[in-house]
Backbone bond lengths (Angstrom), bond angles and torsions (degrees), N, CA, C in turn:
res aa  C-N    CA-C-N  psi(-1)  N-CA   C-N-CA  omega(-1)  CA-C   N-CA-C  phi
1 X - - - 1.459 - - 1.522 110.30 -
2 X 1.384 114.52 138.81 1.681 112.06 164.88 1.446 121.20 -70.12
3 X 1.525 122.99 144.76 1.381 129.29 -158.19 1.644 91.53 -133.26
4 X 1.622 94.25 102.81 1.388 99.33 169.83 1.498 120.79 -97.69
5 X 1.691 119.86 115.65 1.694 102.88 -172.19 1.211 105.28 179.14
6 X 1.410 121.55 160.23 1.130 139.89 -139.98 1.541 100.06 -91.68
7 X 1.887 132.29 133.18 1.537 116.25 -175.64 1.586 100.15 -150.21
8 X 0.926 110.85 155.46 1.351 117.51 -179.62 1.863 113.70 -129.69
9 X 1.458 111.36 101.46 1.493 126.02 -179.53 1.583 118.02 -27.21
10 X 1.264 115.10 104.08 1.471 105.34 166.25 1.567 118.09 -112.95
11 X 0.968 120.36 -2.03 1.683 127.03 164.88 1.288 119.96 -143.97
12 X 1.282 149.15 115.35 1.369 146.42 162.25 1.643 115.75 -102.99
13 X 1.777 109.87 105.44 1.622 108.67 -164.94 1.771 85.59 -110.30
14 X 1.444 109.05 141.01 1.646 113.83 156.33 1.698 120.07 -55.42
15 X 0.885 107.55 144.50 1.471 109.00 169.38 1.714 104.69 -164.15
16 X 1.635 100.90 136.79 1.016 123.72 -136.49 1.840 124.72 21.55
17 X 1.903 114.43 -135.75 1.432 91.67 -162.97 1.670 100.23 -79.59
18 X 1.199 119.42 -43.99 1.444 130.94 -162.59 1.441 116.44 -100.94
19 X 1.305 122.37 1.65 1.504 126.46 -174.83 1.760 107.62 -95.57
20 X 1.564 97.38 166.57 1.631 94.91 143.55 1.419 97.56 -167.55
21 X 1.351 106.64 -178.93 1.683 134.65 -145.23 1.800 93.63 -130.40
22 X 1.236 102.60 120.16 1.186 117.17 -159.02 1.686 115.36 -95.81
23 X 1.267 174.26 -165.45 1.132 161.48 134.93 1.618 93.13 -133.42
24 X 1.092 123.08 148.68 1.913 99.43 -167.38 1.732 85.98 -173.94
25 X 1.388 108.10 123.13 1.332 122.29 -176.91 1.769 113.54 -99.76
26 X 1.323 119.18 73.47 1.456 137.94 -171.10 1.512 114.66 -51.04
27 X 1.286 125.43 138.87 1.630 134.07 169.47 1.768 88.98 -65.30
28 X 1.081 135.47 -60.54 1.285 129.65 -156.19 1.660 119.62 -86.28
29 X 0.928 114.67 -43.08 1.134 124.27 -151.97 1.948 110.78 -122.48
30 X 1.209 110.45 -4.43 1.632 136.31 -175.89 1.558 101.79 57.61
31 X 1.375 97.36 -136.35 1.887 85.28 -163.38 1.426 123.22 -89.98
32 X 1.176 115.53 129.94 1.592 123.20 -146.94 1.975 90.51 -119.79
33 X 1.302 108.13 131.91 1.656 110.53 157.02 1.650 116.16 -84.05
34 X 1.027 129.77 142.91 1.566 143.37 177.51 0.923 126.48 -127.50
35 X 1.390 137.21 107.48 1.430 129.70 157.35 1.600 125.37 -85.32
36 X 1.137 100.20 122.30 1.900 108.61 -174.60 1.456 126.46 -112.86
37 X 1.360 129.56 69.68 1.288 132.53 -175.15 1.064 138.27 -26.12
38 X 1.130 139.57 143.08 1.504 132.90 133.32 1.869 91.17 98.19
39 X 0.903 132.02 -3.41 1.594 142.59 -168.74 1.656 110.11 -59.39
40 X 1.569 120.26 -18.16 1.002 126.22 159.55 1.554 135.61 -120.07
41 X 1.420 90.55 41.30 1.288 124.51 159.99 1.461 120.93 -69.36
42 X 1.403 131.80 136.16 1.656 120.10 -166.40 1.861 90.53 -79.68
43 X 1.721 128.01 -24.77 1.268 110.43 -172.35 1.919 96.18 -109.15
44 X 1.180 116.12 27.89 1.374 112.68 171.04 1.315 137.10 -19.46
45 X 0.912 166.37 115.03 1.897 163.52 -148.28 1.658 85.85 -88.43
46 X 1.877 112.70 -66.60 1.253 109.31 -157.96 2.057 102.33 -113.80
47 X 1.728 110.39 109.54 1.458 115.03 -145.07 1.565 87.85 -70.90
48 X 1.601 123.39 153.33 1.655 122.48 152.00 1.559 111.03 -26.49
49 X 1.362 86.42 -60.27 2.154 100.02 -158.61 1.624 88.59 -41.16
50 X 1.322 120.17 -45.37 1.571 108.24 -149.22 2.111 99.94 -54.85
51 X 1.540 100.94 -20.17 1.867 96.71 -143.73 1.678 72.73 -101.41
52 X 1.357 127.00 85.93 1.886 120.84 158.50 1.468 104.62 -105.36
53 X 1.610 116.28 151.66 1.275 112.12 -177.46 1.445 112.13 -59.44
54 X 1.251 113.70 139.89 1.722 111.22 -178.91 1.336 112.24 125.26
55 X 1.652 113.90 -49.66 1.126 104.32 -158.07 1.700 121.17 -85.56
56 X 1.483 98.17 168.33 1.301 116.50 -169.70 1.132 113.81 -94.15
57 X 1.509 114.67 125.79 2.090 109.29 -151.79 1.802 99.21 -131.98
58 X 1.135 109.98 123.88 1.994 101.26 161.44 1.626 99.77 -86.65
59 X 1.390 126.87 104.82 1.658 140.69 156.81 1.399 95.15 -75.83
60 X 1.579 81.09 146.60 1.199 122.68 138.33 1.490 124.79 -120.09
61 X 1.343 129.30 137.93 1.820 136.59 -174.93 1.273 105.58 -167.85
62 X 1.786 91.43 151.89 1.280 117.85 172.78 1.756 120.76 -62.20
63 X 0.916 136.40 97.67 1.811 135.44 -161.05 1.210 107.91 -116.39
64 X 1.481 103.96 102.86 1.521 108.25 -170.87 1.770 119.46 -120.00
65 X 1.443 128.49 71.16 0.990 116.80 -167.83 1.643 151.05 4.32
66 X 1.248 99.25 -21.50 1.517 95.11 -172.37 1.946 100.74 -143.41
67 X 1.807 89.59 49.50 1.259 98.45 169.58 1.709 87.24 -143.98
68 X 1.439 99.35 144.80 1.824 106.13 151.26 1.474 130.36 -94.46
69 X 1.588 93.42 4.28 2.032 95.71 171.53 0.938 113.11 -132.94
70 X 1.275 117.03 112.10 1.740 130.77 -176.02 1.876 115.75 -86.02
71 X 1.278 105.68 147.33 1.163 100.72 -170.16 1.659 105.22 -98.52
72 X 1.647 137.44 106.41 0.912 115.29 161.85 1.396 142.08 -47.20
73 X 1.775 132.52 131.66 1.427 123.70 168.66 1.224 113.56 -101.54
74 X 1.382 137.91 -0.41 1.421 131.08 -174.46 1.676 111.48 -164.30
75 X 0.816 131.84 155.19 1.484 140.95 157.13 1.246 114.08 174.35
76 X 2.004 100.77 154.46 1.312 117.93 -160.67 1.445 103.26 -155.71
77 X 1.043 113.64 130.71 1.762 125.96 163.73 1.477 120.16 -2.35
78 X 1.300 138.26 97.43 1.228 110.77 179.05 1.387 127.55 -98.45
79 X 1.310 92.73 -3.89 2.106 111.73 -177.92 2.049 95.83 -161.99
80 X 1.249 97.61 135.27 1.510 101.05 175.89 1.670 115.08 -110.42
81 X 1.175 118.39 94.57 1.244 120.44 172.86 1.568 109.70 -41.21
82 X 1.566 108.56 140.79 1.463 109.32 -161.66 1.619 90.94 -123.47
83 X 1.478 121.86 -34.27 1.179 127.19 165.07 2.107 136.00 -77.88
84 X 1.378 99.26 -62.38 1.217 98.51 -176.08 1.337 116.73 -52.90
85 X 1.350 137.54 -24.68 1.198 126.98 -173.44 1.648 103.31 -70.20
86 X 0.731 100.02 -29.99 1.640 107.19 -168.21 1.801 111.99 -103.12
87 X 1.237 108.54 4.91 1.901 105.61 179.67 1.243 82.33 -132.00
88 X 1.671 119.72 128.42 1.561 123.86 179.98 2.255 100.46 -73.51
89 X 1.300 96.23 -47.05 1.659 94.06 172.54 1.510 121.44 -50.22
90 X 1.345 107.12 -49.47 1.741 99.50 166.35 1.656 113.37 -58.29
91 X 0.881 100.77 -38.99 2.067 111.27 -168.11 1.793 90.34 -70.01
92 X 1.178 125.08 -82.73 1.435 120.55 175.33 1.696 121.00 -8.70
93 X 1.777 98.91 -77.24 1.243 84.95 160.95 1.457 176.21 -162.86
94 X 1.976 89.81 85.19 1.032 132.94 176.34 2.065 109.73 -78.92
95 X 1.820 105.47 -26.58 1.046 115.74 170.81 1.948 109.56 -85.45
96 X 1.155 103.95 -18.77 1.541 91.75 177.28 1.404 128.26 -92.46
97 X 1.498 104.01 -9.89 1.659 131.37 169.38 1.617 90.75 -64.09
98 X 1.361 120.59 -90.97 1.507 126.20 150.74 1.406 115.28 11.94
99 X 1.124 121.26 -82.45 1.981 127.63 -156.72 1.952 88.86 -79.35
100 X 1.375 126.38 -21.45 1.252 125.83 -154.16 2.055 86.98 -88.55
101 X 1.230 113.95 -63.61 1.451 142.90 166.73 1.598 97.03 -35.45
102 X 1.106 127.43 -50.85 1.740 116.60 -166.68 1.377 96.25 -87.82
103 X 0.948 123.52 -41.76 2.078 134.79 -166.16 1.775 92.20 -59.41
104 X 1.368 112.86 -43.99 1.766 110.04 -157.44 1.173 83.60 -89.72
105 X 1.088 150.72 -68.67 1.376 140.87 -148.07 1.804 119.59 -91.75
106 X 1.465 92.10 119.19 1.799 97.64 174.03 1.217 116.58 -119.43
107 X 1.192 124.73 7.10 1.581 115.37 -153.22 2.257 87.43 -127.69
108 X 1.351 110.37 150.92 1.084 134.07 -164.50 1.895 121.59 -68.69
109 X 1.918 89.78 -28.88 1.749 106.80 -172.07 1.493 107.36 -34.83
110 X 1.216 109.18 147.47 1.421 126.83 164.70 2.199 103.22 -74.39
111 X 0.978 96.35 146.76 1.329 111.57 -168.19 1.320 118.92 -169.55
112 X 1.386 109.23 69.08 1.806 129.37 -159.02 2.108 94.08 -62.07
113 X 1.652 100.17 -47.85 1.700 109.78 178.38 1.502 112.09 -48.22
114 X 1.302 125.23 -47.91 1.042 138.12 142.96 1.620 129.91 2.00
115 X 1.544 87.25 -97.31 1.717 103.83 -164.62 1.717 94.55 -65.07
116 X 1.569 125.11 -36.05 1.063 126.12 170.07 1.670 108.55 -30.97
117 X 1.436 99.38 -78.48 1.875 116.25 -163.69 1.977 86.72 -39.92
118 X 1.500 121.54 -55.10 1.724 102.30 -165.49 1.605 107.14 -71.86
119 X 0.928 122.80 -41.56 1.477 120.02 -169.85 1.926 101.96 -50.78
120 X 1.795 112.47 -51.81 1.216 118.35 -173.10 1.810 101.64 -34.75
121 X 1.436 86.42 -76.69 1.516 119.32 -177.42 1.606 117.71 -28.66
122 X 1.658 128.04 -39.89 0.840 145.74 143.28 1.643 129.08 -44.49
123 X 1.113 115.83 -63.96 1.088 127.59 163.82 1.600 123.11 -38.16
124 X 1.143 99.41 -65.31 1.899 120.55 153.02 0.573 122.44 -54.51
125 X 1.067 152.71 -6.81 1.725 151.79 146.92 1.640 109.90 -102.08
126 X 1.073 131.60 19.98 1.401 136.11 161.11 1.615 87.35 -106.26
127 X 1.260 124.19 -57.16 1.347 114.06 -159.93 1.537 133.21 -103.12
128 X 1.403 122.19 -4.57 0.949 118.17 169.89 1.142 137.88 -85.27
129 X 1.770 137.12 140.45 1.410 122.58 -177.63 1.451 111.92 -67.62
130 X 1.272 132.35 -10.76 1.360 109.83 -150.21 1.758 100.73 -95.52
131 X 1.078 125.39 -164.56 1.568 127.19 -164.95 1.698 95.47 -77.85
132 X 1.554 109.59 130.75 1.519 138.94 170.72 1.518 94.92 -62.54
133 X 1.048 124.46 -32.13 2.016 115.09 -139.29 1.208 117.32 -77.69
134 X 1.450 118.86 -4.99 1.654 128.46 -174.31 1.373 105.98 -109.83
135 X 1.521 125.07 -24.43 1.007 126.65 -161.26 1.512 124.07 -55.43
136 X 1.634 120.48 -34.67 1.330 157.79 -177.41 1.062 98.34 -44.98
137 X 1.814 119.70 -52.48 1.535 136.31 -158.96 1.278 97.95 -97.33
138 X 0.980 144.37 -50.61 1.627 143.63 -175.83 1.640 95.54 -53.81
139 X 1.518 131.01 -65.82 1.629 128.12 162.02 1.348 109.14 -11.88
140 X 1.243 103.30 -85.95 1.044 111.27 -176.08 1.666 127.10 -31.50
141 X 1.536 101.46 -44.63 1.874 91.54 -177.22 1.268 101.42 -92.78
142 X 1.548 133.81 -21.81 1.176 117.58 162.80 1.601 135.38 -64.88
143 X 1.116 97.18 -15.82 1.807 111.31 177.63 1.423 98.83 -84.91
144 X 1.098 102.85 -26.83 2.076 94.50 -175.54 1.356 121.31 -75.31
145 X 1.248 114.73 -3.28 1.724 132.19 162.87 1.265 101.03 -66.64
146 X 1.342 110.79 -76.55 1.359 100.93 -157.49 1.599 112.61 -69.88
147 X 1.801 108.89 5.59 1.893 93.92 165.40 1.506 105.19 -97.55
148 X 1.799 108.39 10.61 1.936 83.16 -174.35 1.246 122.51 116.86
149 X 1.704 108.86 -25.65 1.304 130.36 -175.31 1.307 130.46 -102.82
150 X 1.455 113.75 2.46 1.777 115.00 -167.35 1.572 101.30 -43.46
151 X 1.319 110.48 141.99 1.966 111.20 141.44 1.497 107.64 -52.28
152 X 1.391 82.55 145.66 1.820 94.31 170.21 1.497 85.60 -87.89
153 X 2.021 86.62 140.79 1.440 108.01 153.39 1.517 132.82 -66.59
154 X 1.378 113.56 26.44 1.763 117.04 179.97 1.019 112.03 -83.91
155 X 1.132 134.15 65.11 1.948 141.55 -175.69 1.423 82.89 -100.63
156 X 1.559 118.45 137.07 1.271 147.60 152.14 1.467 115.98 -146.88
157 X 1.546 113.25 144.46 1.148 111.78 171.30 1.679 132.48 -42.58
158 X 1.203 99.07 -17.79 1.521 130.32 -175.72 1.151 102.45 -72.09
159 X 1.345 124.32 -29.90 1.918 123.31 -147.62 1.520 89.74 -161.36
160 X 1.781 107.78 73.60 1.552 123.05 170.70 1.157 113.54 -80.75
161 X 1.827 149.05 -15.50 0.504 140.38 128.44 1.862 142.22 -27.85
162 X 1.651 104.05 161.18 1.632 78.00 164.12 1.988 88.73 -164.90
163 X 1.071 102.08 144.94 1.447 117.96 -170.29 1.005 130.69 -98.53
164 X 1.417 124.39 81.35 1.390 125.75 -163.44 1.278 119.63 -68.26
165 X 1.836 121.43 -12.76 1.458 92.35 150.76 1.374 149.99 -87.40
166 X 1.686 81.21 -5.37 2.069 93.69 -179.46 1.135 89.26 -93.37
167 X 1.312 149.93 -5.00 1.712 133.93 -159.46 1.485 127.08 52.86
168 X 1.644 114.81 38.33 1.284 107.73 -162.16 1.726 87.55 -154.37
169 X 1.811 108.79 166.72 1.178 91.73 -177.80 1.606 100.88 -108.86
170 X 1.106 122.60 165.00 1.569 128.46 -179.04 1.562 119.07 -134.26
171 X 1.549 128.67 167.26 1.400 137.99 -177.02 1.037 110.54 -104.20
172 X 1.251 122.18 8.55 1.993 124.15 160.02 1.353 110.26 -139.76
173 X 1.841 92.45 143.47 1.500 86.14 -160.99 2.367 99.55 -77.49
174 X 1.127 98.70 132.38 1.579 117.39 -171.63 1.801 97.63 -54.30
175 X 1.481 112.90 148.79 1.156 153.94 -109.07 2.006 85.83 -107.58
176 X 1.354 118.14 -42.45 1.458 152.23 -167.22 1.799 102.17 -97.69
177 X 1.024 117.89 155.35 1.647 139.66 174.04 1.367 117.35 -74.05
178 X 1.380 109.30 -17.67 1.859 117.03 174.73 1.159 124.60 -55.97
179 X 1.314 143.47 -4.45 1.090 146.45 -137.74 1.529 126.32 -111.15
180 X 1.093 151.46 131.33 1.485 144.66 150.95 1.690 130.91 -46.68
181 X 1.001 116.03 102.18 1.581 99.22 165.79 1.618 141.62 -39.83
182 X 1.105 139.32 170.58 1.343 133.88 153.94 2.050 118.39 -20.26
183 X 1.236 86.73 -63.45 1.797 115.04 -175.49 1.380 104.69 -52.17
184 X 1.432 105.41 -58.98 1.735 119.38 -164.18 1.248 93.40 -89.18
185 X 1.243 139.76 -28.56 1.891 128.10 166.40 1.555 103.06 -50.43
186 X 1.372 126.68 -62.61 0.907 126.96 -154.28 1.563 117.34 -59.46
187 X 1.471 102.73 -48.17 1.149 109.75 172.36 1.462 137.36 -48.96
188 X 1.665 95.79 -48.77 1.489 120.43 136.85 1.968 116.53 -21.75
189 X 1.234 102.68 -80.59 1.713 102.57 -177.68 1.073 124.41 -59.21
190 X 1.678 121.71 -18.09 1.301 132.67 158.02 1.166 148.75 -68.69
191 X 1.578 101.35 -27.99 1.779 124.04 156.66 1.457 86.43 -81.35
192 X 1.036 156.77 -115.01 1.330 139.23 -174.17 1.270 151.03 70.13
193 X 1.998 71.98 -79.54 1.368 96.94 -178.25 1.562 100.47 -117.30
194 X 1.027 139.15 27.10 1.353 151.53 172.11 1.464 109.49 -114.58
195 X 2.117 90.19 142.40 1.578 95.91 178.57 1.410 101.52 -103.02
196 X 1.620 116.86 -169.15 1.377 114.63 175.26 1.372 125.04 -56.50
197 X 1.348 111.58 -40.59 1.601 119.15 173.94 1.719 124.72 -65.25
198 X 1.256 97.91 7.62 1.681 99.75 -169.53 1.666 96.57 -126.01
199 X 1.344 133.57 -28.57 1.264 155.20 -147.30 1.503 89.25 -65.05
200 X 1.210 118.71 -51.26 1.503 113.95 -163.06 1.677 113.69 -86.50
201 X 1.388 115.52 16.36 1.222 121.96 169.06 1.573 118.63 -97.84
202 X 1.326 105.76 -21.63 1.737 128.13 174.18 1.439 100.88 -40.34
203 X 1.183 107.00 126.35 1.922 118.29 -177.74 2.002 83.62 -100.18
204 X 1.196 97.07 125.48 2.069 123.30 177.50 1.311 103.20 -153.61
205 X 1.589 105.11 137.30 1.178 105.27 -176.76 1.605 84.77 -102.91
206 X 2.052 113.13 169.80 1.302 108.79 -166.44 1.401 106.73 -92.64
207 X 1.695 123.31 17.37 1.442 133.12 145.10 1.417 119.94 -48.31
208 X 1.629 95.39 -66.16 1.496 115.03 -174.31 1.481 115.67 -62.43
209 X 1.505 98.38 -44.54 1.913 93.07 177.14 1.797 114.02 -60.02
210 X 1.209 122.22 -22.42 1.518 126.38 -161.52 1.634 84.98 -81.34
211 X 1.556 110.54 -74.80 1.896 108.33 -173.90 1.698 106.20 -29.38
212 X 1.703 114.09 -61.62 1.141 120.90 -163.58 1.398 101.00 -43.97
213 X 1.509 113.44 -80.22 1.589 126.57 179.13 1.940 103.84 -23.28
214 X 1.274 112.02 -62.18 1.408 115.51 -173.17 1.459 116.65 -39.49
215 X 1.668 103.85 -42.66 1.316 122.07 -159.30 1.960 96.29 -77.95
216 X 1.282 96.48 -39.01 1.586 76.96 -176.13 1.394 136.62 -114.19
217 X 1.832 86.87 28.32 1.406 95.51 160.94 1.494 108.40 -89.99
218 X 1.580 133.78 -41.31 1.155 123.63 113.30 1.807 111.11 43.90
219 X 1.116 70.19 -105.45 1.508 104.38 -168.72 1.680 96.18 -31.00
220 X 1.614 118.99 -84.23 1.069 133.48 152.42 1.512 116.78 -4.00
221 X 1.021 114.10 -59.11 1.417 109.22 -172.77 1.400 117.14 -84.07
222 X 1.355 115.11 -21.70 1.613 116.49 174.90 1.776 104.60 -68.50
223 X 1.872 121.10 -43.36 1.095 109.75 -169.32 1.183 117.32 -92.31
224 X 1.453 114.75 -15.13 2.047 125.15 -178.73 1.398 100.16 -106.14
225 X 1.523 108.59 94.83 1.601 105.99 158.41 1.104 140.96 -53.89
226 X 1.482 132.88 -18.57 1.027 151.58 141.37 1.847 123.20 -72.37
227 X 1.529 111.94 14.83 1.239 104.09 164.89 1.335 126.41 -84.12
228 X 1.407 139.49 118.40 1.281 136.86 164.04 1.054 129.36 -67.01
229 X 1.487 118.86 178.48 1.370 124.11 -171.15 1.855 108.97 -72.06
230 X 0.644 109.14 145.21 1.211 119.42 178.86 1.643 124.95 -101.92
231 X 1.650 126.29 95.74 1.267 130.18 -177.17 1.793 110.07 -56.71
232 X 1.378 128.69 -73.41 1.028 147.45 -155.82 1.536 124.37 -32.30
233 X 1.456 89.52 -29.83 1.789 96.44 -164.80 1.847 106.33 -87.76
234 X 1.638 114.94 -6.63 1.328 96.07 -165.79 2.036 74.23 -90.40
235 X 0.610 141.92 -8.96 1.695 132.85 152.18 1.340 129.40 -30.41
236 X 1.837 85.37 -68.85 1.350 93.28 153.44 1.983 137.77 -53.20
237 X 0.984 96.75 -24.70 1.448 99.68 -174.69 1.512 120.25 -82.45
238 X 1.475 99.24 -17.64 1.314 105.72 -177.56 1.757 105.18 -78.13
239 X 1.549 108.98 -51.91 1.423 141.31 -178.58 1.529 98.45 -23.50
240 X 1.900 91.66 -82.93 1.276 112.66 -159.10 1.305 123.19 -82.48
241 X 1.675 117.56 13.93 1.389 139.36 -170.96 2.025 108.60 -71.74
């Protein structure tokens, strides 16, 4: 059957001279593999340039249940970043949303809430004036819902701490090295409680964003056994330093 639907590129591998192998995070159908021919062809139908990690694509493909490699027949631009290609801080990390997004997710489910939250997130960071530099971390705790993992919202002055292996915050500092301080809780309960449109008003110094970031990849890795290491962010650290 043809699979018409909205996807956004998270891996593009060569295969053989003119092909490539697609990794592609779908509105409909969740993350779908693709193979797309002939793309580096000088009279190509569908050009390389179009398939860069990031971008936002309307496909068309062949979707055949009881295969894991789909053959693309069509795709086209679905939003043109006017910024990130051209600001290395937006591009950074718009690529670490990306490597963070492919690392957590293995499994095939459709998850329309999902592909929504990255596309938004993307989008918003191509286009907004206000400060990029928090945005990375706000992803991050909002994507961890939909794997299963949010922090509980129980921040009280009472319970300045917060426990990255129970995922909750507490009034003694915990027994183990996992943990947040007073400082880094707070900051913690404050992205939190912030949506995307407010995120870039957050006062962080580029101390605090590096611990924070550290802490909740962290985080990530204590609850996703299958999470890997993550390249992207010491990019970030240099960037947003």
């Amino acid at each position: 059957m043809l699979l018409k639907t909205r996807g956004i590129l998270l891996r593009a591998i060569k295969y053989s001279e003119t092909s490539l192998i697609l990794d592609v995070y779908t509105r409909e159908k969740g993350l779908k593999k693709y193979i797309v021919s002939g793309v580096r062809k000088n009279k190509a139908r569908m050009h390389a340039n179009l398939f860069q990690v990031m971008s936002i694509l309307d496909l068309v493909a062949y979707d055949r249940s009881d295969r894991d490699l789909h053959r693309l027949k069509e795709a086209q631009s679905a939003f043109l970043y006017q910024r990130i290609p051209f600001e290395v801080p937006r591009s950074a990390i718009g690529m670490f949303i990306i490597e963070v997004t492919r690392k957590a997710i293995h499994d095939a489910e459709s998850n329309p809430e999902l592909y929504d939250l990255l596309e938004n997130f993307l989008s918003f960071l191509d286009q907004t004036p206000d400060s990029i530099a928090n945005i990375h971390l706000l992803y991050l705790l909002q994507f961890s819902a939909y794997l299963g993992i949010m922090p509980e919202l129980d921040y009280e002055k009472k319970r300045p701490f917060f426990d990255l292996q129970e995922g909750h915050f507490t009034a003694a500092v915990p027994s183990h090295s996992n943990y947040l301080d007073e400082s880094e809780a707070l900051l913690l309960h404050q992205l939190l409680e912030c949506d995307l449109r407010e995120v870039g008003h957050l006062k962080m110094t580029a101390s605090e964003r590096k611990t924070l970031l550290n802490h909740l990849l962290d985080y990530y890795r204590i609850h996703l056994d299958h999470f890997n290491t993550i390249h992207a962010h010491r990019i970030l650290e240099e960037i947003l330093r």
